[in-house]
N, C-alpha and C positions, 0 to 999 in steps of 0.2 A: 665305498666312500670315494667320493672325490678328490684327484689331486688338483692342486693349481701353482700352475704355471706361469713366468714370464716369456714371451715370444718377442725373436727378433726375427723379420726377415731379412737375411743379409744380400739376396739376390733373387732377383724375378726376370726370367727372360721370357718370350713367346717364343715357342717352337713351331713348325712345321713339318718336323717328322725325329725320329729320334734317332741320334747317331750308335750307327751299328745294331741295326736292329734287323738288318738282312744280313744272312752270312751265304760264304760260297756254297754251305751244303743245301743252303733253301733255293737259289738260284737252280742248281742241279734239279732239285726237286721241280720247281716250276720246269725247267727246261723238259722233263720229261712227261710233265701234264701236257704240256705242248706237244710231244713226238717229235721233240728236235733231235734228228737222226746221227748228228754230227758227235765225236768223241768229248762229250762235257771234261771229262773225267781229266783229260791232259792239256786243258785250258787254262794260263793263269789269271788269280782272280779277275784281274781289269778286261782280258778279254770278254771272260764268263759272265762277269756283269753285262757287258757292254748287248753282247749278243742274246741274254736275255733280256733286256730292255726292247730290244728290234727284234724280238720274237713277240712280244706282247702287243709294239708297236701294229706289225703285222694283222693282228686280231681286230674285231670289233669291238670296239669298248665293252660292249656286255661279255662275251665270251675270254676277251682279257681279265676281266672281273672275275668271270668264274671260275677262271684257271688260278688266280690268285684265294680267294675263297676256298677253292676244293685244298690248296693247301692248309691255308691257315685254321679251317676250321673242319676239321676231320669227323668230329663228331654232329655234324650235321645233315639232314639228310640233303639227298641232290635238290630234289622238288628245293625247298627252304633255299638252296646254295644259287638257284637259276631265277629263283625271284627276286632276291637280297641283290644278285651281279644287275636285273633289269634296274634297278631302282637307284644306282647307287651315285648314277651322275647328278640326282637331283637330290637325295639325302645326303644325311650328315652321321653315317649310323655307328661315328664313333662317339656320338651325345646323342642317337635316338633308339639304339636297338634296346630293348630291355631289360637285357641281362648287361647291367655294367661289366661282368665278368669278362665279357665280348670285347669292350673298346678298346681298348689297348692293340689289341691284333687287328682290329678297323683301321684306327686312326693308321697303324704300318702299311697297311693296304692302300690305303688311301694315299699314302703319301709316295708310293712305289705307281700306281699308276698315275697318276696325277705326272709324276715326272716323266715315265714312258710316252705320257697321249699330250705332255706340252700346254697344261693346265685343264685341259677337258670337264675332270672331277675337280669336286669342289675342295680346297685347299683346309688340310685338317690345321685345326687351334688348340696349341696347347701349349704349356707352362712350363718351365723348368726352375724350381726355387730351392734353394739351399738356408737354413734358419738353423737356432741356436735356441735353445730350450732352456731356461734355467727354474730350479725347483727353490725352495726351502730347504727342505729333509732329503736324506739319500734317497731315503726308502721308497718316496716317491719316482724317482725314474725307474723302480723295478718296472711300473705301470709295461715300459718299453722292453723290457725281456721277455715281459710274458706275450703279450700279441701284438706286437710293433705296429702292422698296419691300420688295426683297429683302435689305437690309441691314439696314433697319429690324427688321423681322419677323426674322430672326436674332438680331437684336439685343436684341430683345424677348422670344424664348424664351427666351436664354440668361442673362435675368433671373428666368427661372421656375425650376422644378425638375425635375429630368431627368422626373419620374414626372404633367409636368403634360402636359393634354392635347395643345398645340399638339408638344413635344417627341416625343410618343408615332406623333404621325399622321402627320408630317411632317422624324419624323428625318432619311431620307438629301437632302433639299429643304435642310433646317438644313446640316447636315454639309457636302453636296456642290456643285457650281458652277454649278446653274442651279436657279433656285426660281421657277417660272412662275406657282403658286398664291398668290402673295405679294400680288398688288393686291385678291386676293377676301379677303384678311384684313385688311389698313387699308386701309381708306378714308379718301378726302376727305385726303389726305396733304398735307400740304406744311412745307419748312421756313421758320421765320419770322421766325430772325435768324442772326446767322452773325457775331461776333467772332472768329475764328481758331482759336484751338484748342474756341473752347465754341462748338455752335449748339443752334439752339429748332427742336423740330417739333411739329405740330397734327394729330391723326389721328382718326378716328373708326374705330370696331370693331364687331364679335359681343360684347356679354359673355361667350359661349363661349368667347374664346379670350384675354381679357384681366380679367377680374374680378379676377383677382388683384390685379392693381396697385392695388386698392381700401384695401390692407393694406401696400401697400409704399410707404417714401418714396424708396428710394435703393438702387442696388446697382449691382455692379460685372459687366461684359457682355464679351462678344468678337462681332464677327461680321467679313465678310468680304463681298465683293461677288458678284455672278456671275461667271461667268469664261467666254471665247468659249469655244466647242465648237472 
């Protein structure tokens, strides 16, 4: 059954890359897809940064690409890793690679080279929105214990319009009782108050699939949780 919901958004920003989404131990890592010979290890962070940005610099954008790639996406073959780094100055492949599961670890890519090569790649679009959820009945926020990101994202299209794009792609995932692609659509989720019937969530996004909300302050939703197979 469906619950329904009141929605507020309290905050819509556009991002360009998401804070802290590189740590000193991924730096390291890249540094050594590079065979930067030099002691990473007793670098403090600012230098380590610093010197792997001019280590990627260094590179040709594709081969820069690839060394970021071979990081972020381990479980991909090379072949896959060498064509995705050819392609990526003129894609957007944190809204085209297929598996939304992917863009999140894109769109950081993206926004790490993009800053190393001085705008070269194309500049990733995304949201960061914080909202306020109010029910009727308690019972209805369990909806969010049981599969947080799949609720959310339900919850979220059915603030859009049947004819928007999250609704179109992802109809019978909305509709039906198990939505697996839900964590590659919010990111960085979490809820970040909870009075009883009203709580606060913090999410970051695609603008692909939330730009909307840029226009909207308030509307009224339904969603539903997953449901065991």
């Amino acid at each position: 059954m469906q619950a329904k919901f009141s929605v507020q958004i309290d905050s819509f920003h556009k991002i360009s890359k998401i804070q802290n989404a590189w740590s000193n131990e991924d730096y390291r890592a890249l540094m050594s897809i590079m065979d930067f010979d030099d002691d990473v290890d007793a670098m403090e962070a600012a230098e380590l940064r610093e010197m792997c940005m001019m280590s990627l610099n260094d590179l040709e954008p594709a081969d820069a690409a690839k060394a970021v790639l071979t990081h972020l996406f381990p479980e991909l073959p090379k072949g896959k890793i060498e064509q995705i780094s050819h392609d990526m100055i003129d894609d957007r492949s944190w809204e085209e690679y297929p598996d939304c599961l992917f863009h999140e670890r894109f769109f950081s890519a993206y926004a790490l080279l993009r800053e190393a090569f001085n705008g070269i790649f194309a500049k990733p679009a995304g949201v960061e929105l914080t909202m306020t959820v109010t029910a009727a009945h308690d019972e209805d926020m369990a909806i969010f214990d049981e599969s947080l990101a799949s609720s959310i994202v339900r919850l979220l299209a059915s603030g859009q319009g049947d004819d928007a794009l999250i609704n179109r792609l992802y109809e019978d995932q909305i509709q039906g009782t198990q939505f697996p692609e839900a964590p590659g659509i919010v990111w960085r989720l979490k809820q970040i108050a909870d009075t009883g019937l009203t709580r606060q969530f913090s999410l970051i996004s695609s603008s692909f699939w939330m730009e909307n909300f840029e226009q909207i302050d308030n509307f009224k939703a339904v969603s539903h949780a997953d449901l065991d197979d």
